[in-house]
C-alpha positions as CSV (number, residue, x, y, z in Angstrom):
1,X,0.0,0.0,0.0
2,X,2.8,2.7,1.1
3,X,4.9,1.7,-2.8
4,X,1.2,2.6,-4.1
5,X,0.7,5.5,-2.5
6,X,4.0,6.7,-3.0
7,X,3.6,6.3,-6.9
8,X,0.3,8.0,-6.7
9,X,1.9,11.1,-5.0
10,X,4.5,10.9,-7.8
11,X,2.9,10.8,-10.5
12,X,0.3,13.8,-9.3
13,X,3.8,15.9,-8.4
14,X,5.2,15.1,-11.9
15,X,0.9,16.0,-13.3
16,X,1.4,19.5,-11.8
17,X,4.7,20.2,-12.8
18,X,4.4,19.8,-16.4
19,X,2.2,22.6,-16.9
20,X,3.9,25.3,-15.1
21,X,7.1,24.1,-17.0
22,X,4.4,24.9,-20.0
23,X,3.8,28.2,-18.3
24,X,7.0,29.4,-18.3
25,X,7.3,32.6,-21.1
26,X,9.8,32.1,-23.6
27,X,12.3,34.4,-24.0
28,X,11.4,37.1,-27.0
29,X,14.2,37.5,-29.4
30,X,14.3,40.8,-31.4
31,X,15.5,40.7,-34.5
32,X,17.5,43.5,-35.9
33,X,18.8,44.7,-39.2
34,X,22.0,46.6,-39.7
35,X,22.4,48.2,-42.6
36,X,26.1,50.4,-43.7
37,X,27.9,51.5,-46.7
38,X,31.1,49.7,-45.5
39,X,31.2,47.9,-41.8
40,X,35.0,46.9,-42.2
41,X,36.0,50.6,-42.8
42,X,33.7,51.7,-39.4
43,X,34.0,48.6,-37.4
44,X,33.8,51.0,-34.1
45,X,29.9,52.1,-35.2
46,X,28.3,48.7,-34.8
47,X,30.4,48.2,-32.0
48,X,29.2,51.2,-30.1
49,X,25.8,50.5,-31.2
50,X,25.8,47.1,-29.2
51,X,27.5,48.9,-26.3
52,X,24.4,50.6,-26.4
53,X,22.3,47.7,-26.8
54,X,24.0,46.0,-23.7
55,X,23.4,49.1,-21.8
56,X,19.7,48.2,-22.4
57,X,20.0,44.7,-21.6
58,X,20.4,43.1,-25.1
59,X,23.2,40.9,-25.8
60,X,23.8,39.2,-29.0
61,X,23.1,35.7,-29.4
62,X,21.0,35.6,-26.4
63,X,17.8,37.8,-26.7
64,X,18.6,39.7,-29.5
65,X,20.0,38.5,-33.3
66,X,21.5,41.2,-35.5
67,X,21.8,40.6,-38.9
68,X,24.0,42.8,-40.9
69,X,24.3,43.8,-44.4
70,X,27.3,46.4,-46.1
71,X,27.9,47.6,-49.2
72,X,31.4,47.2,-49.1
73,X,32.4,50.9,-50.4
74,X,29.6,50.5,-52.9
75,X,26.6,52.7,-52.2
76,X,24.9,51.1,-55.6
77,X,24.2,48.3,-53.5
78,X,22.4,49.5,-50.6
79,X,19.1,49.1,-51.9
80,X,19.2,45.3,-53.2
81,X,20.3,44.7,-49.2
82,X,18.0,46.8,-47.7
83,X,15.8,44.5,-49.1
84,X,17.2,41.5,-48.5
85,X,17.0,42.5,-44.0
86,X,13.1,43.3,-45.5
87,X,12.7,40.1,-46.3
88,X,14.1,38.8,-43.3
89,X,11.2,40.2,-41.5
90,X,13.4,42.1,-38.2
91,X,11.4,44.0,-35.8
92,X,13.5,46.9,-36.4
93,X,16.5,48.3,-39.3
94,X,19.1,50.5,-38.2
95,X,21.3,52.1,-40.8
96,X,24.6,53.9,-40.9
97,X,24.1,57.5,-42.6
98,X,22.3,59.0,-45.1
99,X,22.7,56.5,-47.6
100,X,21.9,53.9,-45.8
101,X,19.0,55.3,-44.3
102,X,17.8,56.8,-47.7
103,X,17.8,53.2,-49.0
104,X,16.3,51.8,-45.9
105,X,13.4,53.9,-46.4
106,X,12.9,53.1,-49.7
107,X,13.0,49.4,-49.0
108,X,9.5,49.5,-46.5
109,X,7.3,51.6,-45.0
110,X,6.5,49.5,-41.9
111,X,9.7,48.2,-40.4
112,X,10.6,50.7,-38.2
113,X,13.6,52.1,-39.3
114,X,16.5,54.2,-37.0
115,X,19.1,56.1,-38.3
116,X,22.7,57.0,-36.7
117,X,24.9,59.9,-37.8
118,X,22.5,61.4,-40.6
119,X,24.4,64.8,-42.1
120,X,20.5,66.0,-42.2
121,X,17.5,64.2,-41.6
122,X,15.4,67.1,-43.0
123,X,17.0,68.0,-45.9
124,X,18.3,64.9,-47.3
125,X,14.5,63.6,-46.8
126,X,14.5,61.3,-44.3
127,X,11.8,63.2,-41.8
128,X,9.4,65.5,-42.6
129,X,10.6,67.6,-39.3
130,X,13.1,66.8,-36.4
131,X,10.4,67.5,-33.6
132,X,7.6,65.7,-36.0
133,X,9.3,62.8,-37.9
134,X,6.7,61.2,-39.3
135,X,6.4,57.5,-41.4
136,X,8.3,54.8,-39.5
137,X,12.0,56.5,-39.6
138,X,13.6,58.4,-36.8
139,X,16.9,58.4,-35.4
140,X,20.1,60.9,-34.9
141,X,21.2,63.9,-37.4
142,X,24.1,65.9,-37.1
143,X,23.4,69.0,-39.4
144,X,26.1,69.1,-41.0
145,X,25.9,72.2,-43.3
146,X,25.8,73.8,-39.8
147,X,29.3,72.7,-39.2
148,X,30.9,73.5,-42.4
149,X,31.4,77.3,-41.7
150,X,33.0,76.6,-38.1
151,X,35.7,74.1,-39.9
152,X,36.1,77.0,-42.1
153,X,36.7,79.5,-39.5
154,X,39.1,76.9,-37.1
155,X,41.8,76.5,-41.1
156,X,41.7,80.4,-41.2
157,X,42.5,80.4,-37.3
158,X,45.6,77.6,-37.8
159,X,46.4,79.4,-41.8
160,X,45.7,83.0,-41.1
161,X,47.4,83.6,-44.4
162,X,45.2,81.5,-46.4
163,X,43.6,82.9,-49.6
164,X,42.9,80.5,-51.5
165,X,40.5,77.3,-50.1
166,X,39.3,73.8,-51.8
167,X,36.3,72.1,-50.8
168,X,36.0,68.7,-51.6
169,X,33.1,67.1,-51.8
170,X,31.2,64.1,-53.2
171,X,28.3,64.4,-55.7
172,X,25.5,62.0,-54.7
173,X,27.1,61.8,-51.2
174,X,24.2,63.0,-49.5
175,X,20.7,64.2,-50.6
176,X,20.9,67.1,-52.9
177,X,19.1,69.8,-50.4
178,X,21.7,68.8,-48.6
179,X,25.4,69.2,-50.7
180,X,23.4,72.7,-51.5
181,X,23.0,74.0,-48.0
182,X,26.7,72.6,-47.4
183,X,28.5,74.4,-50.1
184,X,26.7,77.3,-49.8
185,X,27.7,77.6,-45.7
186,X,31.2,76.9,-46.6
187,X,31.1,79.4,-49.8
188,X,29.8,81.9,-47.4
189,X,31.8,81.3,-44.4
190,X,35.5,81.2,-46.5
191,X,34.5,84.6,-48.2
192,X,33.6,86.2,-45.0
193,X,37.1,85.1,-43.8
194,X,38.4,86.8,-46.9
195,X,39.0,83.2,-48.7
196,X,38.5,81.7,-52.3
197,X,36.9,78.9,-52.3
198,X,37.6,76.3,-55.2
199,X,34.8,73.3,-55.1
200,X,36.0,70.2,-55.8
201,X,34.8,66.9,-56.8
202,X,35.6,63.2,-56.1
203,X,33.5,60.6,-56.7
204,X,35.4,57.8,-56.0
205,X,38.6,56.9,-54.4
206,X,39.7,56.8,-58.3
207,X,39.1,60.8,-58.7
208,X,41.4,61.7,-56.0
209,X,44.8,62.1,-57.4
210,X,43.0,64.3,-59.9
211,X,41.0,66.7,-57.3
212,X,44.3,66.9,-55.9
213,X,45.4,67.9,-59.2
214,X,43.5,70.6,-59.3
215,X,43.9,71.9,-56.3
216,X,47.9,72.1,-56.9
217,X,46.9,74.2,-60.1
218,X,44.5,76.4,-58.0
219,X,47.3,76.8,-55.9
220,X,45.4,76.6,-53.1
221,X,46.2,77.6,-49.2
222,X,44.6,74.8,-47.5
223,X,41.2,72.0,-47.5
224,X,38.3,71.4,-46.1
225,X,36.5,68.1,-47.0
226,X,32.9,67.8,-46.6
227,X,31.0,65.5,-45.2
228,X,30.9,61.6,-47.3
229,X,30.8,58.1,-46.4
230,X,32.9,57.7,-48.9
231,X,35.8,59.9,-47.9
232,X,35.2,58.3,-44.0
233,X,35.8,54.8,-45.4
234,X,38.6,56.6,-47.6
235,X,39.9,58.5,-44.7
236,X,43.7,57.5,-44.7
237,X,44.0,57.6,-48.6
238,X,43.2,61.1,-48.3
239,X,45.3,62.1,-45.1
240,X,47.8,60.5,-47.1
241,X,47.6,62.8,-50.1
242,X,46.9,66.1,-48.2
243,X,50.4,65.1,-46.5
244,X,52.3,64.6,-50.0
245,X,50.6,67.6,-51.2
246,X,51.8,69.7,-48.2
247,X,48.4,70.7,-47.5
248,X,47.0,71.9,-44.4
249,X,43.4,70.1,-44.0
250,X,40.2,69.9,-41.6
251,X,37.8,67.2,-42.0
252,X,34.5,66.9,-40.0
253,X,35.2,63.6,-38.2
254,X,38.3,63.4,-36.0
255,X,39.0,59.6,-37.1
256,X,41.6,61.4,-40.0
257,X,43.4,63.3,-37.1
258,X,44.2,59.9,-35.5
259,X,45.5,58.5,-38.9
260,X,47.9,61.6,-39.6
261,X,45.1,64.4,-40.5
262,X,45.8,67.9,-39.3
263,X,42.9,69.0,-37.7
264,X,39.0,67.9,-37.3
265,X,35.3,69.3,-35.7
266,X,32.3,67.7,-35.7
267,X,30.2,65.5,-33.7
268,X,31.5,62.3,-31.5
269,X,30.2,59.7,-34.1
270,X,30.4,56.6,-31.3
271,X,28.1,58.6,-29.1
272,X,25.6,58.9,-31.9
273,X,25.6,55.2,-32.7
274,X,25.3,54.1,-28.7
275,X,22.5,56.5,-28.7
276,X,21.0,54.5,-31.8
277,X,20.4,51.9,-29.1
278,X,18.3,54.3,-26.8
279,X,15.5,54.4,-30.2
280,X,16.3,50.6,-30.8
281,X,14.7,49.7,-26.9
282,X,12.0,52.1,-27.1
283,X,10.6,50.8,-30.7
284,X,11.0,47.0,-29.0
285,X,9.0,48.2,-26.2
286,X,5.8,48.9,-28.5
287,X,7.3,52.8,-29.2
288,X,6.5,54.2,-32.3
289,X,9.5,55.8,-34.8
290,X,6.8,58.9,-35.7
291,X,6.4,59.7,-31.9
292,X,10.1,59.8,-31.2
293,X,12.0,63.1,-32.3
294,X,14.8,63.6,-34.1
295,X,18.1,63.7,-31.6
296,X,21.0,65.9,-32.4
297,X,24.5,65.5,-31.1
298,X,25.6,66.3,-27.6
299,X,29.5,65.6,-27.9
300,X,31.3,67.7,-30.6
301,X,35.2,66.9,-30.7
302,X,37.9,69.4,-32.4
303,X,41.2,67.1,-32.6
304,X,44.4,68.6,-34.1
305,X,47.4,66.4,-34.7
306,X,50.8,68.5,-33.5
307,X,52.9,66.5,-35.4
308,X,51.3,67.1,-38.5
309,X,51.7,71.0,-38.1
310,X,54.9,70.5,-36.9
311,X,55.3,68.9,-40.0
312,X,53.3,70.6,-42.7
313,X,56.0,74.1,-40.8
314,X,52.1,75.3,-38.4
315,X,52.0,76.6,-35.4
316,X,49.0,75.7,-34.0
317,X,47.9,78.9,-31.8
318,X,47.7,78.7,-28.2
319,X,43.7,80.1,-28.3
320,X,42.8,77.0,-30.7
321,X,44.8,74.3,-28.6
322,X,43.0,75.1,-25.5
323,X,39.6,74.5,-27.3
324,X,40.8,71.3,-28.2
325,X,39.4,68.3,-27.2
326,X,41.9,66.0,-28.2
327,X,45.6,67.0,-29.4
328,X,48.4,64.4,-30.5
329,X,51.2,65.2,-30.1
């Protein structure tokens, strides 16, 4: 009687168990598409991003499964692999600059979409307002025709003798309200500071030895390149030719400076993509993209490279040091 007994209490015990094993909720994995022009020329953007995704709580592999797509330098491709992550059906696509996010957008219109390091969300397109996005598409934009005049001002600071000044920029590089609003700041801003400026163009890595062609005939005093994907993922090519060129350059990312660039201002780029995260959560937790505003940088960086003046025969004045925010010496 007790070994019948004992198997009755059993097999009750092991009756009520297997339905709250049943109960238990599985863990939800969200699914999340990463689309860039070039991840292996800006490994430290998706790695930030997933900073920022751990920050949250997310950790690859476990309860959240990024699948990535890049175009490998070639922004013709962006739109076939926009596509593709559609297909895949993730939760949410997050995509490296305007490019990226231009083709994201064309790809759906109900995948929420979140964009890091836009040069201008409202100009290039992508939102109909920062305050009032819009559509499924919000993210981070750094207004970068706003920058242009202040990278202007900082060359004429470090080559007060400067006359003559090229701008190099890349048609298609952003959206076309954009490149407008950027060469007309920097056109403005260089002939306020008594400066020529000579616009050039590079479409490719191919077109630089001739842009710097032309800038030798221009005889030009010193360069500002504008804000590209390309020339980011092209960034030491053309640190190495402003050096053999003798040239005296300030881009708007400080990742040149660290490669041998002279001088940099503009936003802290691995802040904006950790702060990609921040939309990321919020969409997952049932947020929608057209009730979340537009963010704008809070970190700017101005990075000048003492070695390179001391190199290029610069000295860099003790008013623009101190505003620096990182110098290498």
């Amino acid at each position: 009687m007790r070994r019948i007994g004992l198997a009755v209490v059993l097999t009750i015990t092991l009756f009520l168990a297997v339905p709250h094993a049943e109960a238990q909720p599985a863990v939800k994995i969200a699914r999340i598409g990463y689309l860039a022009a070039d991840l292996s020329a800006n490994p430290h953007f998706p790695e930030a991003f997933r900073q920022g995704l751990r920050d949250h709580g997310y950790v690859e592999g476990q309860n959240v499964v990024i699948e990535y797509r890049s175009a490998d330098g070639h922004l013709e491709r962006l739109p076939k692999l926009a596509a593709e992550l559609v297909r895949l059906r993730i939760d949410v696509l997050v995509s490296e600059g305007t490019p990226p996010s231009l083709a994201a957008k064309q790809a759906t219109e109900t995948i929420p979409i979140v964009f890091g390091a836009s040069a201008d969300a409202v100009g290039s397109g992508l939102v109909a307002s920062l305050a009032r996005p819009g559509g499924n598409i919000t993210g981070l934009s750094f207004l970068g025709p706003e920058l242009v005049g202040k990278s202007v001002q900082l060359l004429k600071e470090v080559v007060p003798g400067a006359s003559r000044l090229a701008v190099l920029w890349h048609p298609g590089g952003l959206g076309d309200s954009t490149q407008r609003n950027m060469l007309g700041e920097v056109d403005v801003a260089s002939r306020a500071l008594s400066m020529r400026p000579y616009f050039i163009e590079a479409r490719s890595r191919a077109g630089f030895d001739k842009a710097f062609s032309e800038m030798r005939q221009a005889r030009v005093s010193g360069l500002t390149v504008l804000t590209s994907l390309m020339f980011f993922g092209e960034r030491k090519h053309l640190v190495e030719l402003a050096a053999k060129h003798r040239l005296p350059t300030v881009y708007p990312w400080s990742e040149p400076v660290v490669a041998g660039g002279l001088m940099a201002y503009g936003p802290y780029l691995p802040d904006l993509f950790r702060r990609t995260a921040d939309f990321v959560d919020k969409i997952l937790k049932g947020a929608k993209p057209a009730d979340l505003p537009v963010e704008q940088p809070t970190k700017f960086e101005l990075a000048i490279n003492l070695k390179t003046a001391k190199a290029l025969g610069l000295t860099i004045p003790q008013s623009v040091l101190l505003r620096a925010d990182q110098v290498i010496q």
